[in-house]
N, C-alpha and C positions, 0 to 999 in steps of 0.2 A: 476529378482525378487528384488536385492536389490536396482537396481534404482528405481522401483518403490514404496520399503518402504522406500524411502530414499527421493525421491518426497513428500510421501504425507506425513511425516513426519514434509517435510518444509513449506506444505502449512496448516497444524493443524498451524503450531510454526507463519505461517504470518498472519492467521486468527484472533489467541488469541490476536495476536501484532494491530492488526487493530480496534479488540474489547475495547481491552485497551487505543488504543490511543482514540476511541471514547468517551469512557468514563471519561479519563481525562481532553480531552477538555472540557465536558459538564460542569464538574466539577469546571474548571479553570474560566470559566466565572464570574470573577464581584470576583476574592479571590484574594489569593496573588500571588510571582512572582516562589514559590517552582511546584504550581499547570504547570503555562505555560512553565516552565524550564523543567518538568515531560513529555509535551506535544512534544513540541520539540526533548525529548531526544526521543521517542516513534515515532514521525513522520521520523524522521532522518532513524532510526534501520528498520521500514518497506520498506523506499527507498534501504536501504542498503543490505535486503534481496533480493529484485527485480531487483537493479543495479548490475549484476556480476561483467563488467568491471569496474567498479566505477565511471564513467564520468560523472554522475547527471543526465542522462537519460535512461530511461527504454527501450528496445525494442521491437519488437512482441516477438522475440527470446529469449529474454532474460523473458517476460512476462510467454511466453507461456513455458520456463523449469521448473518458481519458482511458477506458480498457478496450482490449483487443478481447476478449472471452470470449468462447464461442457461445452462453449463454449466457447474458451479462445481467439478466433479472434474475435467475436460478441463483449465479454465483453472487450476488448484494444480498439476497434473503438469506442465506447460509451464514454469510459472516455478520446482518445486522442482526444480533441475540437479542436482541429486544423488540423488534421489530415496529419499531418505532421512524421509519422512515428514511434514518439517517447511519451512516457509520462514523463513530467518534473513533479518537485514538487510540483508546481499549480493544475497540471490537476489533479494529483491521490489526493490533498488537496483538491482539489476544488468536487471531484467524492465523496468522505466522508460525508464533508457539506451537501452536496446534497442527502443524505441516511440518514443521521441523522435526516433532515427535513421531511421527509416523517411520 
């Protein structure tokens, strides 16, 4: 019971973080350097949720303990473009982009 409040916990706390980073991006467009320093510090913190071991990539394993997704191998294959096992911080940068534009 308490890994599981202890899960979904982390995955409210990487949601709000993914929210926010969305939104400071949007924000940061075309302002000053406080906005993409903000953006950065925000992009960093959600890899660092995701990354347990710390190496700068993500893994299914490591995906699949720190998200709440309702299908958490569907949603890694989607966003690893190379499909190389792992998600760097292009692809999950690059997975954001791509949901903001919709």
């Amino acid at each position: 019971m308490k890994n599981l409040l202890m899960k979904t916990v982390m995955s409210i706390a990487l949601l709000a973080s993914l929210n926010t980073f969305a939104e400071t991006t949007n924000s940061s467009k075309g302002t000053n350097n406080t906005n993409t320093t903000e953006a950065k510090k925000t992009k960093n913190k959600r890899m660092r949720k995701l990354d347990n071991n710390k190496d700068g990539e993500v893994t299914r394993k490591e995906f699949k303990k720190n998200t709440n997704a309702e299908n958490p191998k569907k949603r890694f294959n989607r966003i690893d473009k190379n499909n190389d096992g792992t998600l760097s911080r292009k692809e999950v940068k690059n997975k954001r982009k791509n949901k903001q534009n919709k």
